[in-house]
LUMLO-587443 format. One record per residue: x, y, z of N, C-alpha, C in turn; residue number from 1; residue in one letter. Coordinates in pm, whole numbers, plus 50000, padded with zeros to 5 digits. Example, Ala and Ser with C-alpha at 12.3 -4.5 7.8 and 13.67 -1.06 7.14 Angstrom:
REM residues 2
<n.xx: 51319&n.yy: 49431&n.zz: 50780&ca.xx: 51230&ca.yy: 49550&ca.zz: 50780&c.xx: 51320&c.yy: 49670&c.zz: 50780&n: 1&res: A> $
<n.xx: 51285&n.yy: 49775&n.zz: 50708&ca.xx: 51367&ca.yy: 49894&ca.zz: 50714&c.xx: 51290&c.yy: 50003&c.zz: 50787&n: 2&res: S> $
REM end
This chain:
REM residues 66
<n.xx: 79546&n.yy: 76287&n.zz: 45697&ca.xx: 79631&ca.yy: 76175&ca.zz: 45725&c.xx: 79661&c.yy: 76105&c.zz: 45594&n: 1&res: X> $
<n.xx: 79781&n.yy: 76096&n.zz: 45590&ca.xx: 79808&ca.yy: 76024&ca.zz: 45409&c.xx: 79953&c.yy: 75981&c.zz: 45479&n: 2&res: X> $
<n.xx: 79963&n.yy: 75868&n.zz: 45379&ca.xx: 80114&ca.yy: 75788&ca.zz: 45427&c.xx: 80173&c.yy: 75749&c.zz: 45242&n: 3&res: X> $
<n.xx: 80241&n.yy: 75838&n.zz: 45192&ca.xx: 80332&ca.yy: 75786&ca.zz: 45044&c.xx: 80365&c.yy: 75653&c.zz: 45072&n: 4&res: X> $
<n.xx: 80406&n.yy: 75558&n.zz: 44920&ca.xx: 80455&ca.yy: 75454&ca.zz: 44958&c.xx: 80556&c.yy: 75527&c.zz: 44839&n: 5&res: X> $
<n.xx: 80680&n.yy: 75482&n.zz: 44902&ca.xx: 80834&ca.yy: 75519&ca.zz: 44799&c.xx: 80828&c.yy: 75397&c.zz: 44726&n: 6&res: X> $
<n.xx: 80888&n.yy: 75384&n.zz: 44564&ca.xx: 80891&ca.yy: 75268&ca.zz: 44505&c.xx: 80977&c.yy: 75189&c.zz: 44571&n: 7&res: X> $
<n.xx: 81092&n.yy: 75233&n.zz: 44603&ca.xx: 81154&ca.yy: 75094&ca.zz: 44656&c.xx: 81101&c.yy: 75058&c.zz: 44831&n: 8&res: X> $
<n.xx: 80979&n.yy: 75075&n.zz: 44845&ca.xx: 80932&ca.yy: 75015&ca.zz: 45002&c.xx: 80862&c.yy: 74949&c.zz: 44976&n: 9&res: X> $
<n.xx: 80840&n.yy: 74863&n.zz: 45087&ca.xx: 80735&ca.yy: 74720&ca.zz: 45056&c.xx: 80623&c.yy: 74789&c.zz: 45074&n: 10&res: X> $
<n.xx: 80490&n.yy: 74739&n.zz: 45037&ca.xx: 80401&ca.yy: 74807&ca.zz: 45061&c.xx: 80360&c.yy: 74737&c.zz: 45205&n: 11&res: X> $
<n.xx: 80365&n.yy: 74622&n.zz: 45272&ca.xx: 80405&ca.yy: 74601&ca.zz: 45428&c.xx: 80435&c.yy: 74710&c.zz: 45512&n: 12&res: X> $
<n.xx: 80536&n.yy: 74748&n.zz: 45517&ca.xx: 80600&ca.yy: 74847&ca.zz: 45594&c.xx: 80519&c.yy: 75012&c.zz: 45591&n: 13&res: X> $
<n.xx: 80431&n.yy: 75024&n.zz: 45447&ca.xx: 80416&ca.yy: 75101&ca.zz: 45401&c.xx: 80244&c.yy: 75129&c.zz: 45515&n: 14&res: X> $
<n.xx: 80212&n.yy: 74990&n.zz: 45511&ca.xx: 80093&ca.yy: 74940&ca.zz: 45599&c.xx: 80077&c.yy: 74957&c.zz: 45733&n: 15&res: X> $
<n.xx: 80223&n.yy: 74969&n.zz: 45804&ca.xx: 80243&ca.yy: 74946&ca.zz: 45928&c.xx: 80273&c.yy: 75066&c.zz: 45947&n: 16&res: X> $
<n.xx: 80338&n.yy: 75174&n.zz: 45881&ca.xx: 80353&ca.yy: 75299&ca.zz: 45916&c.xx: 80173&c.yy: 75395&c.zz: 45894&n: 17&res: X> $
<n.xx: 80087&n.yy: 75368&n.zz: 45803&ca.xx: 79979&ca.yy: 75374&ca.zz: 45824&c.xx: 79918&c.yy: 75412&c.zz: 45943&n: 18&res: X> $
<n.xx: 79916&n.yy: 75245&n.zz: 45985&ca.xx: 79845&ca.yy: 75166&ca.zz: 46138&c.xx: 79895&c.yy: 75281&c.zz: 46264&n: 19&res: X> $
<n.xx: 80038&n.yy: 75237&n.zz: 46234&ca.xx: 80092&ca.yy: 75400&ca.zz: 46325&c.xx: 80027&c.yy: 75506&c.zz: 46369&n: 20&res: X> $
<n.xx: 80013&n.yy: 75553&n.zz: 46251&ca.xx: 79960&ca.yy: 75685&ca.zz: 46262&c.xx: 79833&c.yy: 75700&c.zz: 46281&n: 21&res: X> $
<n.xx: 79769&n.yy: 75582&n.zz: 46231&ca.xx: 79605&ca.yy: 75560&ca.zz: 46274&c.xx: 79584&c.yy: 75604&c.zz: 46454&n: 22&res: X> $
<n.xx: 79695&n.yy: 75461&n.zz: 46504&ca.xx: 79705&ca.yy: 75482&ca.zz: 46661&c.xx: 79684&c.yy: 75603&c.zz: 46688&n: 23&res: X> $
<n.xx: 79800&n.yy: 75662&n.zz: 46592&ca.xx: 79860&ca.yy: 75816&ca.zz: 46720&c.xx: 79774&c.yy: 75899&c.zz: 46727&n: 24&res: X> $
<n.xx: 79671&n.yy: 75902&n.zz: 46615&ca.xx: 79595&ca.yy: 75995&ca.zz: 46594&c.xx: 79437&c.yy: 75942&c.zz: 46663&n: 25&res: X> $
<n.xx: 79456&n.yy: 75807&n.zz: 46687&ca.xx: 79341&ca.yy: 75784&ca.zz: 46781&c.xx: 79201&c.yy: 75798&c.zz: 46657&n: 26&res: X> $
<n.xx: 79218&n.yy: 75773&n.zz: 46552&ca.xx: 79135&ca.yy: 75786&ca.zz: 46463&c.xx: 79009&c.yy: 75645&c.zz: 46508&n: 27&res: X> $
<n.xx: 79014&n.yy: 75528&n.zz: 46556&ca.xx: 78932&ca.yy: 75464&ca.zz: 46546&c.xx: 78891&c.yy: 75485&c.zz: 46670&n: 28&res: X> $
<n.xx: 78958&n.yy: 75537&n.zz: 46806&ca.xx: 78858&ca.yy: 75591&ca.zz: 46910&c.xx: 78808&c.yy: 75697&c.zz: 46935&n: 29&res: X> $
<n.xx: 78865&n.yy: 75726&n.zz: 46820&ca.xx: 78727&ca.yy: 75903&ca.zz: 46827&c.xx: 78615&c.yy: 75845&c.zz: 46747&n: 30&res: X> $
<n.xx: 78610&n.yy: 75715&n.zz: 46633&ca.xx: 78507&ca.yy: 75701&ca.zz: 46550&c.xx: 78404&c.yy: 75587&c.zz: 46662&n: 31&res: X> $
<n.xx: 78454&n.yy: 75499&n.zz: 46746&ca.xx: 78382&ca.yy: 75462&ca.zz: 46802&c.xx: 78265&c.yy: 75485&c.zz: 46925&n: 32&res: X> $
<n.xx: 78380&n.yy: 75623&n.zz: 46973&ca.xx: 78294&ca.yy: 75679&ca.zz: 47071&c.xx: 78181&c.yy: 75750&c.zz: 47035&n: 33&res: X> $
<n.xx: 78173&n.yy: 75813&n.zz: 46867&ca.xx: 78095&ca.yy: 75896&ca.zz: 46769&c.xx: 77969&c.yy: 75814&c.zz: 46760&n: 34&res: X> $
<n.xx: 78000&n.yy: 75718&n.zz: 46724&ca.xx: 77892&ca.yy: 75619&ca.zz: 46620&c.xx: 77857&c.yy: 75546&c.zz: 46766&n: 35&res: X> $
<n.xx: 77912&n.yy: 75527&n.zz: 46898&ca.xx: 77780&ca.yy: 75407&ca.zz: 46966&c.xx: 77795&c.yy: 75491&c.zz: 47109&n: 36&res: X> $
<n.xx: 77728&n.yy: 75493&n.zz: 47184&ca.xx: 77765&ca.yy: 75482&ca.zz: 47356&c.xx: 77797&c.yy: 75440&c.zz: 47401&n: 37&res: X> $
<n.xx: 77931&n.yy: 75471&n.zz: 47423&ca.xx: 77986&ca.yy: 75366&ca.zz: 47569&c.xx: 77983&c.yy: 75419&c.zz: 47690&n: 38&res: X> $
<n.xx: 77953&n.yy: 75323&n.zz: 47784&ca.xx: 77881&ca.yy: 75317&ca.zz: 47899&c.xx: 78019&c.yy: 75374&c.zz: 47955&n: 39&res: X> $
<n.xx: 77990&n.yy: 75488&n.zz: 48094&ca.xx: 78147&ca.yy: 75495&ca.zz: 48125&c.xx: 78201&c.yy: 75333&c.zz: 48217&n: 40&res: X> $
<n.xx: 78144&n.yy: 75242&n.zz: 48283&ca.xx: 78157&ca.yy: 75154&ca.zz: 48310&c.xx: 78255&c.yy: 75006&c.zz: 48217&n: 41&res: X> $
<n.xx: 78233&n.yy: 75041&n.zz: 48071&ca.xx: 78267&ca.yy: 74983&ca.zz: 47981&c.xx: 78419&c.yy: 75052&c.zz: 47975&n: 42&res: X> $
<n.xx: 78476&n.yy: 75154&n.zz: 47979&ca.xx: 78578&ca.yy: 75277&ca.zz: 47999&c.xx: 78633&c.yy: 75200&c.zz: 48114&n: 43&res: X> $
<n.xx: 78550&n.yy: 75190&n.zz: 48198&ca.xx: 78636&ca.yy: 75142&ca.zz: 48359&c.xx: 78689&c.yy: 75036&c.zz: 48327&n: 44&res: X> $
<n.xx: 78663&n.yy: 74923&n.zz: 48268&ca.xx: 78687&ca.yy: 74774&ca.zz: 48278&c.xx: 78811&c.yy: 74802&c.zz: 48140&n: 45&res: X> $
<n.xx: 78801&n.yy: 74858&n.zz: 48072&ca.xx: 78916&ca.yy: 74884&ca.zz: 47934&c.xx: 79057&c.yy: 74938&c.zz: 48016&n: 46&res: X> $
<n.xx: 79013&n.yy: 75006&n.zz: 48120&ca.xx: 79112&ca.yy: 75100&ca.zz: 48159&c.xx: 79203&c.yy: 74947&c.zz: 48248&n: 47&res: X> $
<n.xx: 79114&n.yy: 74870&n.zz: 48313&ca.xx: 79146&ca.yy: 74781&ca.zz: 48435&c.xx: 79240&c.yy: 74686&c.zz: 48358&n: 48&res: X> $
<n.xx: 79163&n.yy: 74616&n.zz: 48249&ca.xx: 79239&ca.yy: 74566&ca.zz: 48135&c.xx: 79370&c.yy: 74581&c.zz: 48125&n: 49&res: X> $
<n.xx: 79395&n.yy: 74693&n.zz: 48044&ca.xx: 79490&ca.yy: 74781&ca.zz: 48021&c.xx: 79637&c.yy: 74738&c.zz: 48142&n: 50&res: X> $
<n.xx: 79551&n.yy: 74801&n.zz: 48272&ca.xx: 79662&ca.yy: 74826&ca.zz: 48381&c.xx: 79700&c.yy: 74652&c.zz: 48398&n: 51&res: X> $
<n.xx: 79589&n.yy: 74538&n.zz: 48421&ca.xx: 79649&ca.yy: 74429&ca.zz: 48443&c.xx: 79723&c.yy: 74394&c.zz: 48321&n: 52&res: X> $
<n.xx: 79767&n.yy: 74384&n.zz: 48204&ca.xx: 79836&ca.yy: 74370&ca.zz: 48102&c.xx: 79966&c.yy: 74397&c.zz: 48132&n: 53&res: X> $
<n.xx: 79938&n.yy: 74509&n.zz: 48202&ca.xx: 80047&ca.yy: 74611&ca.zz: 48222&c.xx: 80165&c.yy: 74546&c.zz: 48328&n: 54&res: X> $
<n.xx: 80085&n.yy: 74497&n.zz: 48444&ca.xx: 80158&ca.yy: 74422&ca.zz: 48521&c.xx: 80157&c.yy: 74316&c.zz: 48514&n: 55&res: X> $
<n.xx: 80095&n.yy: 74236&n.zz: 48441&ca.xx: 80176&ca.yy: 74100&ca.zz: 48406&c.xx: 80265&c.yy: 74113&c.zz: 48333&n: 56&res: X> $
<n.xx: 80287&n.yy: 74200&n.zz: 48281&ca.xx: 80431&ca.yy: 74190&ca.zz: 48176&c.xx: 80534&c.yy: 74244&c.zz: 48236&n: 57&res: X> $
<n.xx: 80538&n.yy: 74316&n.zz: 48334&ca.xx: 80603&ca.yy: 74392&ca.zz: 48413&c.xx: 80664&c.yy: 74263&c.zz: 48540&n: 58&res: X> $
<n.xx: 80565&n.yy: 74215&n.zz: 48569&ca.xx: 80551&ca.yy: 74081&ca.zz: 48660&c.xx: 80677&c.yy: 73988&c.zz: 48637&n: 59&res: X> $
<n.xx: 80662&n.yy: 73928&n.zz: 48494&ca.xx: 80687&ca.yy: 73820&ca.zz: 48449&c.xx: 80828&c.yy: 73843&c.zz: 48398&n: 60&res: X> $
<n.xx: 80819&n.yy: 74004&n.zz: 48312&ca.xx: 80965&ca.yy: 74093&ca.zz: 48269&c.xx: 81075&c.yy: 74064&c.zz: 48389&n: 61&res: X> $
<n.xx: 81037&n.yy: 74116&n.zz: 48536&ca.xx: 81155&ca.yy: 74136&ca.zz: 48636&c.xx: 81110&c.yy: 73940&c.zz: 48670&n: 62&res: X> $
<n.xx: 81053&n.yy: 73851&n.zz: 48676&ca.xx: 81103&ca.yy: 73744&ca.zz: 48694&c.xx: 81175&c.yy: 73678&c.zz: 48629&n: 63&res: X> $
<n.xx: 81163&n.yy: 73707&n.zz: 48503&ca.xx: 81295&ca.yy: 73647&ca.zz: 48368&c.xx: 81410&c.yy: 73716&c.zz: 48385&n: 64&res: X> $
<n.xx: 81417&n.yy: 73810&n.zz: 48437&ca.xx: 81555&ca.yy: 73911&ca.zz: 48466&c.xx: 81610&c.yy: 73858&c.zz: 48573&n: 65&res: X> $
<n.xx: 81591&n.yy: 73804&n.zz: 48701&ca.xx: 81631&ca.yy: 73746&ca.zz: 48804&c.xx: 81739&c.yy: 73626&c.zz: 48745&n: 66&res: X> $
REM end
């Protein structure tokens, strides 16, 4: 994983395309699941998280659209 920075780019942007690829590649949840145990219970409640996020924004999205 390597990200060039071109001279004329901010090194900002240069940061955020990084982070990107960090995501995509899931690099910090393969390192966390490595280094501690997570409980699958801890998995359940991330996942629940996740989905309510999901529909409050979804929620709130089609009530501002009305």
């Amino acid at each position: 994983m390597a990200v060039i920075v071109h001279s004329n780019e901010n090194i900002d942007s240069a940061l955020r395309r990084l982070h990107r690829e960090v995501l995509r590649e899931k690099i910090l949840e393969t390192y966390r699941a490595k280094a501690f145990r997570v409980k699958p219970s801890v998995l359940d409640a991330e996942k629940r998280r996740a989905y309510a996020k999901t529909k409050r924004r979804r929620r709130s999205a089609s009530r501002k659209a009305k």
